[in-house]
C-alpha positions as CSV (number, residue, x, y, z in Angstrom):
1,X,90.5,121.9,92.0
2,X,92.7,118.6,92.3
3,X,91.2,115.6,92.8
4,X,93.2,112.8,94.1
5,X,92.5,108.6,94.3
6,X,94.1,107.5,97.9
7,X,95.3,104.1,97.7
8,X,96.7,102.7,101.6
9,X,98.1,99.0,100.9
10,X,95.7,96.5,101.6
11,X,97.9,94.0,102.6
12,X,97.4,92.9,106.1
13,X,99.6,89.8,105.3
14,X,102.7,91.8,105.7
15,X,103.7,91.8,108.8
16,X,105.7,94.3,110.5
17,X,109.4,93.6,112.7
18,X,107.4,94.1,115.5
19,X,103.9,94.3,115.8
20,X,100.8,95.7,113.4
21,X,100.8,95.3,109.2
22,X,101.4,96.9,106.5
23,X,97.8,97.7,105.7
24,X,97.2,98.9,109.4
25,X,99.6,101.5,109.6
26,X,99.3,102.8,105.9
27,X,95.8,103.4,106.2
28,X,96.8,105.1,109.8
29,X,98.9,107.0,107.4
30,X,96.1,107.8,105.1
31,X,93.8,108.8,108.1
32,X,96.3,111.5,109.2
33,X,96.8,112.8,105.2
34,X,93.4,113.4,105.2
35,X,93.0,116.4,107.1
36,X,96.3,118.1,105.0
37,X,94.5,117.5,101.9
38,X,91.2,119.1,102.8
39,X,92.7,122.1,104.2
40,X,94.7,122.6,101.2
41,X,91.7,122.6,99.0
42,X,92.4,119.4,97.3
43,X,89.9,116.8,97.0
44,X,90.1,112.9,97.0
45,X,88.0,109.7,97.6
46,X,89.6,106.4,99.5
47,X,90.2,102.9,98.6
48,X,87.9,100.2,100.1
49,X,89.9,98.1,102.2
50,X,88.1,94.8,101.5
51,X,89.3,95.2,97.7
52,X,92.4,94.2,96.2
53,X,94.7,96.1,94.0
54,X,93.0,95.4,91.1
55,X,90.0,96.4,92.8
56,X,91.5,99.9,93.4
57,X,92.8,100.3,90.2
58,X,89.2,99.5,88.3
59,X,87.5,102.3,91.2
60,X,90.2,104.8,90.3
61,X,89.4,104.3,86.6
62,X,86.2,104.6,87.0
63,X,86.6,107.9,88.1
64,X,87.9,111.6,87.3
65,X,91.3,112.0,88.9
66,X,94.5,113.9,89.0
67,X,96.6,111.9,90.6
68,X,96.2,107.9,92.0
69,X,98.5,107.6,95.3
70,X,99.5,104.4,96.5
71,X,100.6,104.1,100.0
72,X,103.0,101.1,101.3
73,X,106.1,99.8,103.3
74,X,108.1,97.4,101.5
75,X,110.1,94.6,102.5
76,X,113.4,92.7,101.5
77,X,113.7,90.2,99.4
78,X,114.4,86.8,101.9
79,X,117.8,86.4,101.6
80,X,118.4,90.1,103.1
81,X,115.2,90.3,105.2
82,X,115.7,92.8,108.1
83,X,118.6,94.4,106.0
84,X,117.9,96.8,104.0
85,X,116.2,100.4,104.4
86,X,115.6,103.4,102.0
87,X,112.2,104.8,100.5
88,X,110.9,104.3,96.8
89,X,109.0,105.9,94.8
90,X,107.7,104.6,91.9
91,X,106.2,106.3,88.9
92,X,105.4,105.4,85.2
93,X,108.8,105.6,82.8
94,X,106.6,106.9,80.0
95,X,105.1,109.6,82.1
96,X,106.4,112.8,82.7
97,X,104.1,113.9,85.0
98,X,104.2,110.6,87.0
99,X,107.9,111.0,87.2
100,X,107.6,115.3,88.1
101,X,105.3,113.8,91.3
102,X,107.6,111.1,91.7
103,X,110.8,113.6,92.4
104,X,108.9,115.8,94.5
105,X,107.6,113.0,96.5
106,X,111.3,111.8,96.7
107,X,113.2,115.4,97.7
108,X,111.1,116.4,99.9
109,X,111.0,113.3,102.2
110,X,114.8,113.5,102.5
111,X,114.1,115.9,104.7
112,X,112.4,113.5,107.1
113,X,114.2,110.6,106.8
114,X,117.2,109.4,107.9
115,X,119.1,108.3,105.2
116,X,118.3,111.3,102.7
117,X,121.2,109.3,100.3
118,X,118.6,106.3,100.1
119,X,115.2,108.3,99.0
120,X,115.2,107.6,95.7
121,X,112.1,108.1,92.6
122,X,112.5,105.1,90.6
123,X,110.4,103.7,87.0
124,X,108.8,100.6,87.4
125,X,107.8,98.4,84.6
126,X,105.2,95.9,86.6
127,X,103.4,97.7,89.5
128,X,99.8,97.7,88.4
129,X,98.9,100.9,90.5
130,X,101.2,102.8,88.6
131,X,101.0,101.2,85.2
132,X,97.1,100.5,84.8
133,X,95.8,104.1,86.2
134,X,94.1,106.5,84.3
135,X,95.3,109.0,87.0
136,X,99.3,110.6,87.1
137,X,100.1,107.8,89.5
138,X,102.6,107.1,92.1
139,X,103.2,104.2,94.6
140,X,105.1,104.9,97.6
141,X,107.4,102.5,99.7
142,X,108.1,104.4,102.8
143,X,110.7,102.2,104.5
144,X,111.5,98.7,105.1
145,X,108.6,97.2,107.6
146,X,111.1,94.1,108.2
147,X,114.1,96.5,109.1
148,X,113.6,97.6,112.6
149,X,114.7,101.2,112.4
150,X,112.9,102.3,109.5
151,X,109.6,100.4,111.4
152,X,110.3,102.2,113.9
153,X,110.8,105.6,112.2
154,X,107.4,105.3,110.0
155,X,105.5,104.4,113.0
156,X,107.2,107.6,114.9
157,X,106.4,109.7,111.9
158,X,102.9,109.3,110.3
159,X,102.2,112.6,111.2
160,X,105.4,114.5,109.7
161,X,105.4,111.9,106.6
162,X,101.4,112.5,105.8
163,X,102.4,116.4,106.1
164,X,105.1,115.7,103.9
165,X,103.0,114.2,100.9
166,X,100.7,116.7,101.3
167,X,102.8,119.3,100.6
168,X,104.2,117.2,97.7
169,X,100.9,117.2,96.2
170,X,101.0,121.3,96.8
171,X,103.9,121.7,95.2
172,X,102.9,119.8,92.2
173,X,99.4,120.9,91.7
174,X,100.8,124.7,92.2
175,X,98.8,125.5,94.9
176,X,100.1,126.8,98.6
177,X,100.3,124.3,101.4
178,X,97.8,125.3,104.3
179,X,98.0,123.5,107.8
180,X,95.0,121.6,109.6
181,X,92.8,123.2,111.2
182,X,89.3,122.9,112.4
183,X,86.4,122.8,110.0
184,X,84.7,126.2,110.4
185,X,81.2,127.3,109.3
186,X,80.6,130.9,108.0
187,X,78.2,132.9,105.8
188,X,78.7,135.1,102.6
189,X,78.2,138.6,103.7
190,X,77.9,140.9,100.3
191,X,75.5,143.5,99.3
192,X,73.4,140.9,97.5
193,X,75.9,140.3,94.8
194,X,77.1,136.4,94.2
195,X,80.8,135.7,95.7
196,X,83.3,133.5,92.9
197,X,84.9,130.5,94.2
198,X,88.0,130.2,92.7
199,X,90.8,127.9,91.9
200,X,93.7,129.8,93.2
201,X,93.7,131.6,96.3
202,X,94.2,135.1,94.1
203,X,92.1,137.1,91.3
204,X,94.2,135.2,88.5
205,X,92.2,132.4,89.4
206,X,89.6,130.6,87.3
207,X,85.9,131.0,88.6
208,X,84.8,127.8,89.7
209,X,81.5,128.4,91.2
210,X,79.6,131.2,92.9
211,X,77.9,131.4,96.4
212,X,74.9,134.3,97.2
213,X,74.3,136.3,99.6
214,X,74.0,134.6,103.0
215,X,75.0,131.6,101.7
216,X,76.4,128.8,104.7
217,X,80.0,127.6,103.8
218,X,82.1,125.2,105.2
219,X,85.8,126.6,105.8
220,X,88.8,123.7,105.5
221,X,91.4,126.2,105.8
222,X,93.1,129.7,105.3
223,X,95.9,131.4,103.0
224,X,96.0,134.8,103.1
225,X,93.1,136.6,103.2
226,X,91.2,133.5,100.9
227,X,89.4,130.8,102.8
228,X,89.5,126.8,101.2
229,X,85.6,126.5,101.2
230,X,83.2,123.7,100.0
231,X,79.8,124.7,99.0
232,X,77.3,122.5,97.4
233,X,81.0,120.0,96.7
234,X,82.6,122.9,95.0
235,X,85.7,123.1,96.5
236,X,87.8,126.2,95.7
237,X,88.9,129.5,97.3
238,X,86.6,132.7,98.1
239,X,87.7,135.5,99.8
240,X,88.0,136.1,103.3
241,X,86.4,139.9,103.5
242,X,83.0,138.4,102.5
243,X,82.6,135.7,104.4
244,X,81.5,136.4,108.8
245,X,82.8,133.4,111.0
């Protein structure tokens, strides 16, 4: 199952038009993706806040990912401070996959924004995050924090933006989107026989792990007739018929 590195900006320097920093409200962002990504099935450790980017990068290497997401609001340059609005995303020019996520990330927040016309995936040659990862890797500028309508809209819209990315990350792991929910506890229920955990909600998928009979499971989530469970830190789909709520 996909594992992913969550990277909120650590930059409490940044200040907002307004009131609150950059770091506040992307890890508010972060706290809200959370939820979307453990129903969904897909897995992910967090950034410590008290390390820098070069901190994050070195933890994310040090690690097994699938993709390293960076999450920040970006700000003009001072001669058009306030002025300009739009969302980047940033990806690695000499990765494919980097620039797939990138797109996806891009078309589907023109749906949320805006100004669809100024949501744009763009290569970068110097951001670290992207560049230094061992991860597919992606940093995110979702508005201008020094513009005061697109602070306004990013503080309006955590919850529709973290659904947003979540999805993203559906679409490009190839796995189906499945809405919060609250954590459930049931128990396998066979005639003795071990139940697979799987990596797609659907026989096709790989066997990831097994539960046995009478086995407690937490449930994230539910896609038809297959539950998103984590047993023993195996996260995968098993189907619904054997497990009793």
């Amino acid at each position: 199952m996909p594992k992913v590195f969550l990277s909120p900006s650590t930059q409490e320097w940044n200040k907002y038009a307004t009131d609150g920093n950059e770091e506040l409200y992307m890890n508010l962002l972060a706290d809200r993706l959370e939820p979307y990504l453990r129903s969904c099935g897909i897995s992910f450790v967090r950034n410590d806040p008290v390390r820098n980017v070069t901190g994050a990068i070195s933890d994310s290497n040090a690690g097994s990912y699938d993709v390293h997401l960076a999450l920040h609001s970006n700000a003009a340059p001072e001669n058009l401070a306030g002025k300009l609005r739009g969302i980047d995303i940033y990806y690695a020019p000499k990765s494919s996959l980097s620039e797939k996520l990138a797109n996806i990330i891009a078309n589907n927040l023109k749906s949320i924004y805006p100004l669809p016309d100024k949501v744009r995936a763009v290569p970068t040659y110097s951001l670290g995050e992207v560049l230094r990862t061992k991860a597919v890797a992606v940093l995110c500028e979702l508005g201008y924090h020094d513009n005061y309508a697109d602070e306004a809209w990013l503080k309006n819209n955590l919850e529709a933006i973290a659904q947003n990315i979540a999805n993203s990350l559906c679409d490009y792991f190839g796995i189906p989107f499945i809405p919060t929910g609250a954590v459930r506890w049931g128990t396998v229920t066979t005639d003795g026989s071990n139940l697979n955990i799987r990596d797609y909600p659907g026989l096709s998928g790989n066997v990831i792990g097994i539960m046995p009979d009478g086995a407690k499971v937490m449930i994230n989530g539910a896609s038809d007739g297959w539950y998103v469970v984590n047993y023993n830190g195996i996260i995968g789909y098993s189907s619904s018929r054997f497990i009793t709520l």
